[in-house]
C-alpha positions as CSV (number, residue, x, y, z in Angstrom):
1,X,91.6,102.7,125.4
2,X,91.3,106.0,123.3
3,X,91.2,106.0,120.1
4,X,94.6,107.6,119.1
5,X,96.5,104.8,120.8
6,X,94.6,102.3,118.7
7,X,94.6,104.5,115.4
8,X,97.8,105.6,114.4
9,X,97.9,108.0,111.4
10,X,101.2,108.9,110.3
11,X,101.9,111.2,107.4
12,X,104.5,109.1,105.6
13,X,102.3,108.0,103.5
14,X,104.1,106.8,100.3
15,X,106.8,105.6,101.9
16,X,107.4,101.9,102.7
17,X,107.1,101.1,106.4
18,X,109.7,99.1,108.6
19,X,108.4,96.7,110.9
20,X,110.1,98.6,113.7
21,X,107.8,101.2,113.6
22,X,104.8,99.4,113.6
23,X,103.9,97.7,117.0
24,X,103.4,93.8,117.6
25,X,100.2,93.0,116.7
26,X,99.3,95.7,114.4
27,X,99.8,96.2,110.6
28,X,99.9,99.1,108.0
29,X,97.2,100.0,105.6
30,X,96.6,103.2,103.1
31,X,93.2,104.8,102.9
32,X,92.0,107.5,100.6
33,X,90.5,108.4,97.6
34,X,93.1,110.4,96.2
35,X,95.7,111.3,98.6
36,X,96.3,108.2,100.7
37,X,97.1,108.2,104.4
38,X,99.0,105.8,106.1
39,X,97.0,104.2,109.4
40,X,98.6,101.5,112.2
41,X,95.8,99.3,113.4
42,X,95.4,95.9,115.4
43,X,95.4,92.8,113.7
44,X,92.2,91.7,115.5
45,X,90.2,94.3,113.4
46,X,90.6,91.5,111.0
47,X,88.0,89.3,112.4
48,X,85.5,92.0,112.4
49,X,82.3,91.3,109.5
50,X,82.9,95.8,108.5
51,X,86.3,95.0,108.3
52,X,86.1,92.2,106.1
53,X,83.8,94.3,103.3
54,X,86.4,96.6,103.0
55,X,89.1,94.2,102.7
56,X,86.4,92.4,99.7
57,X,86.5,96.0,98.0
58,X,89.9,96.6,98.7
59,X,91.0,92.9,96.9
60,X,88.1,94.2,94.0
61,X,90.0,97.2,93.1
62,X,93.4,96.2,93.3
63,X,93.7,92.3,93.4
64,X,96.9,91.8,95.4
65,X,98.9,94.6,93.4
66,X,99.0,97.2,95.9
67,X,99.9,100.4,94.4
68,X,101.5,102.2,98.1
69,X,103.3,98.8,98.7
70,X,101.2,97.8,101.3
71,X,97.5,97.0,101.8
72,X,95.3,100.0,100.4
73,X,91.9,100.5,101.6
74,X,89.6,102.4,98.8
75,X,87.1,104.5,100.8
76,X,87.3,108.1,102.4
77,X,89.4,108.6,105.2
78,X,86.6,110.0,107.5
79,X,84.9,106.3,106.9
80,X,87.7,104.2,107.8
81,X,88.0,106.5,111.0
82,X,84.4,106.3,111.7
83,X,84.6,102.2,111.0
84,X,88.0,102.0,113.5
85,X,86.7,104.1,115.9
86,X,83.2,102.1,115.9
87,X,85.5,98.6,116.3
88,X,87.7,100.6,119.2
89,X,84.5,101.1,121.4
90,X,83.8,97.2,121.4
């Protein structure tokens, strides 16, 4: 499956998402440093150990007060693609 239909970037970042337009089994986080960019990915990415330490920094930096409304990931955005990307190969 490529990589785009896994990984969906979209540029309303800031903006609260609906849950029509992200798909069944997928949820929304916000990766960046300092501008932060909105990303669709599958819930199963969840079980995965690379994953799970950036959800460990993520709940380090912000606790469960989520400044974008939604869950945000602190690391560069060329990370968390190479990290989805890696998982989307599996």
């Amino acid at each position: 499956m490529a990589i785009s239909k896994i990984l969906r970037r979209s540029s309303s970042a800031g903006k609260r998402s609906n849950s029509t337009d992200i798909p069944k089994g997928h949820f929304a986080v916000y990766v960046g440093e300092s501008e932060k960019k909105r990303f669709v990915i599958p819930i199963s990415y969840l079980n995965e150990p690379s994953f799970q330490d950036l959800l460990c920094q993520s709940e380090e930096e912000f606790g469960f007060n989520h400044p974008m409304g939604g869950l945000t990931i602190p690391c560069s955005e060329d990370l968390f693609i190479d990290l989805t990307s890696s998982l989307a190969r599996r």
